[in-house]
N, C-alpha and C positions, 0 to 999 in steps of 0.2 A: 644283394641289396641295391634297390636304383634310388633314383634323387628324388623321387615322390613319395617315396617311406620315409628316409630321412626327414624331409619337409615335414609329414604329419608326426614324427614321433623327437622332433628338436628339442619342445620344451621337457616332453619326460626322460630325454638324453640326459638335458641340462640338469634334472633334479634328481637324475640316478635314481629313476622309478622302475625303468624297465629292469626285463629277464635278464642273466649276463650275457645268454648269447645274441640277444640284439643290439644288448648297449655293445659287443665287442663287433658285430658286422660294422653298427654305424659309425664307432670309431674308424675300423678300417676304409670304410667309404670315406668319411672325410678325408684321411689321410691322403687316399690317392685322386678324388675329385676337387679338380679346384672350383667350382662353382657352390659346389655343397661346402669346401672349405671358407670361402669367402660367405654365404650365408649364416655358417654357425659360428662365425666372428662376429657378424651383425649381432645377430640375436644373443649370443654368448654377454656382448658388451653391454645392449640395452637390458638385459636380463638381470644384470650385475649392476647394473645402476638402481633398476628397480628394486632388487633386493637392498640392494645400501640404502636408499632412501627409506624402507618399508622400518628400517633396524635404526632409525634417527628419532631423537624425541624433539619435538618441539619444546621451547623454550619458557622459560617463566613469562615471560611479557605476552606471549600470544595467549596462557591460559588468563593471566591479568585481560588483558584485552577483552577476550570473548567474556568474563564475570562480570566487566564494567558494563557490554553492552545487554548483557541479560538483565542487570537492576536495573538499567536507563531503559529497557523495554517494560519491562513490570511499573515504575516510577507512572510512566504515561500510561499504562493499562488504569492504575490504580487511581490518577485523577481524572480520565474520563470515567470510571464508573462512578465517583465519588462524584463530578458535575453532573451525571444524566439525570439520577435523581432531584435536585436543584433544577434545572432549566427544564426538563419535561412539565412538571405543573406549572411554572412562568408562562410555558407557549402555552399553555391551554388557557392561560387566565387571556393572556393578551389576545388569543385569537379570538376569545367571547367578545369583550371589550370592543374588538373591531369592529366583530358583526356588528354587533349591538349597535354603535358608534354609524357605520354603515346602512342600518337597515333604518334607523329613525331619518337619517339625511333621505332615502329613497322614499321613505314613506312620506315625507315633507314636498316632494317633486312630483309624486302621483298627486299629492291634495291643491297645489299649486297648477297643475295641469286640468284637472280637473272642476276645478275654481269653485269648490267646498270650501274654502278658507275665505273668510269678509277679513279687511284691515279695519281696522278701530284709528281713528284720532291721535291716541297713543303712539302708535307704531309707526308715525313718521316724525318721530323727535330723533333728533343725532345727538351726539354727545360731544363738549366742547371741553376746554380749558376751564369756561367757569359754570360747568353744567349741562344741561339740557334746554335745546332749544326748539322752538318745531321749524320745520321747512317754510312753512308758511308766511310764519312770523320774517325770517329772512327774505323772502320773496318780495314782500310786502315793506321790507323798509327799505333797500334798492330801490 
């Protein structure tokens, strides 16, 4: 038996998988190697941890824990689907609204640029405290 068998066949030493007559060469090789001795210590101890740990149940509070956070995940699934519906037709109203809002201001700037629009008489009164006045009229009493 050399130290490169050993090495590949440690963890099925450790599980008492193998043949008897290899698990008894590799005993005897540890026995008289200290390097193979001193590695199936390593692996022996972390092996034995991992297993103690594999055999531990987690506690009441961790399964608490992860329940709280699965309802407080579903909670907020459940009101964003419950708002999408609600705010999807608001933005569609409000985006018409805009255009709309939007496209008469443009279309008042192409007619002012293009000077298709005559002012009326009318259209240069302001609005005051006690009504309406025309521009004029204040020009004129200055």
């Amino acid at each position: 038996m050399n130290c490169n068998r050993v090495e590949e066949n440690i963890l099925d030493y450790l599980d008492h998988e193998l043949d008897e007559d290899t698990f008894s060469q590799i005993s005897k090789h540890i026995a008289e190697c200290a390097v193979c001795r001193k590695m199936y210590d390593q692996v022996s101890t972390s092996y034995g941890a991992i297993s103690e740990e594999k055999k531990s149940v987690p506690g009441d509070m961790l399964f608490d824990s992860i329940l709280q956070e699965i309802n407080h995940t579903e909670e907020v699934v459940k009101k964003r689907v419950l708002l999408f519906p609600i705010v999807r037709p608001l933005l569609a109203v409000a985006s018409i609204a805009l255009g709309v809002l939007l496209g008469t201001q443009v279309f008042k700037v192409i007619q002012l640029r293009n000077g298709s629009v005559e002012f009326e008489q009318s259209d240069f009164y302001y609005f005051n405290d006690m009504g309406h006045e025309s521009i004029e009229y204040n020009l004129m009493v200055d």
